[in-house]
C-alpha positions in Angstrom: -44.4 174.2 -182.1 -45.0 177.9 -183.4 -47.7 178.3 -180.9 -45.1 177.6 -177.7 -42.8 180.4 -178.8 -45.5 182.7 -179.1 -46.4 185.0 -176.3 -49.3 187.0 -175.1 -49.4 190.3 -174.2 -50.6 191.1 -171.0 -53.8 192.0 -170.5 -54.2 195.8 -169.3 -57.1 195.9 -167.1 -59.6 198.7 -168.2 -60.5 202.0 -166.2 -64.0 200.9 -165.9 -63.0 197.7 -163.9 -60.5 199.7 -161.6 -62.7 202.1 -160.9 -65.3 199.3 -159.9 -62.9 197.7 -157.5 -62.4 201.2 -155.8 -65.9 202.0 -155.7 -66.6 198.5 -154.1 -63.8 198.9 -151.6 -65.5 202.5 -150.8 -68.8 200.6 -150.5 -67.4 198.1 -147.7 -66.0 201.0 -146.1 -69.0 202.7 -145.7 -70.9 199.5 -144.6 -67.7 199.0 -142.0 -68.3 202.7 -140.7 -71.9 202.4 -140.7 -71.3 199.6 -138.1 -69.3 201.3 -135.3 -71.5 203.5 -134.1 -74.6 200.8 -133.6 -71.8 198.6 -132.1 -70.5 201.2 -129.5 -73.9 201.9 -128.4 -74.3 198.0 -127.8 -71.7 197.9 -125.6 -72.4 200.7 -123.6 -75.5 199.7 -123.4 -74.5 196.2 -122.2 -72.6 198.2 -119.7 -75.4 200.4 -118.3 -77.5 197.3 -117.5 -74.5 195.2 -115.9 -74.0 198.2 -113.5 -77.7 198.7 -113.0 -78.5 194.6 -112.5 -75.3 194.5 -109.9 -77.3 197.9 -108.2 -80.3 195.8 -107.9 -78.9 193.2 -106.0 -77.2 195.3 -103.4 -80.4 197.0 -103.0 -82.0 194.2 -102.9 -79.4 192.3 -100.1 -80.3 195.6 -98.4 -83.8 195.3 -98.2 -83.3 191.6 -97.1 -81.2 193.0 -94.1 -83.8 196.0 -93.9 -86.9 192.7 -93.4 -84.9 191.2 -90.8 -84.4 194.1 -88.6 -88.2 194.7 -88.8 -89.0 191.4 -88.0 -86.3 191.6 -85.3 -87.5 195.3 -83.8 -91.3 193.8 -82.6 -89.5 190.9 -80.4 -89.8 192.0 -76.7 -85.6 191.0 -76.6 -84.7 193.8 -79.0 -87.1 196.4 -77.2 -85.7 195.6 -73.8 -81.7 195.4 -75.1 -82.5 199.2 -76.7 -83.9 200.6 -73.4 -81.0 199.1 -71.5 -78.6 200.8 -74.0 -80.7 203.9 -73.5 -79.8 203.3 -69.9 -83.2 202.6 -68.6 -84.0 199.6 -66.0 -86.6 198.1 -64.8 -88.9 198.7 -62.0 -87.5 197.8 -58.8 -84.0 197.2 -60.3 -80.8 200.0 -59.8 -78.6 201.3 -62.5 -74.8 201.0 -61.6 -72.4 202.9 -64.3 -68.7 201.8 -64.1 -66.4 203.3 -66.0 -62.7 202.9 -67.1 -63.4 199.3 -68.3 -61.5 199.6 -71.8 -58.4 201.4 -69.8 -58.1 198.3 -67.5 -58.1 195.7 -69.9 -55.3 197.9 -71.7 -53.0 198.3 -69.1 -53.3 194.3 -67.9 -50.3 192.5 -69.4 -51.9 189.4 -69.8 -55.4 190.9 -71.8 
């Protein structure tokens, strides 16, 4: 029964054990630190190449609508809708220019 009454003394830890903790929090500090940069770089990184994939496939819709038009420039349709925008006609045939189309449709009520 003499040994319940009896109490220990708390233990005082030793300067050599707090300065270990401290020096191991340091430690994980630096290792923390040491990660952000290599992190940042990452995501910017992941960045650059999202912009520069989504710039690829613009470009590359745009060389899609570029390979049509080709195609579409050697039919004998497109060349003769150009020259007849040009305003040229056809042998034999005669050019008639009316104006004041868009001014008449505007002042019909019904258009």
């Amino acid at each position: 029964m003499a040994a319940r009454g009896r109490r220990h003394a708390p233990r005082r830890r030793s300067r050599s054990a707090v300065a270990l903790r401290w020096i191991g929090a340091l430690v994980l500090l630096a290792i923390a630190a040491a990660y952000v940069q290599p992190l940042r770089a990452y995501r910017e990184a992941s960045a650059d190449v999202a912009a520069r994939e989504a710039r690829v496939e613009r470009l590359a819709a745009a060389n899609a609508d570029l390979e049509r038009r080709i195609e579409e420039a050697g039919t004998t349709a497109f060349v003769e809708r150009e020259a007849r925008r040009l305003g040229l006609v056809k042998p034999g045939e005669r050019l008639f220019i009316v104006t004041g189309i868009g001014e008449r449709k505007r002042d019909r009520p019904g258009s």
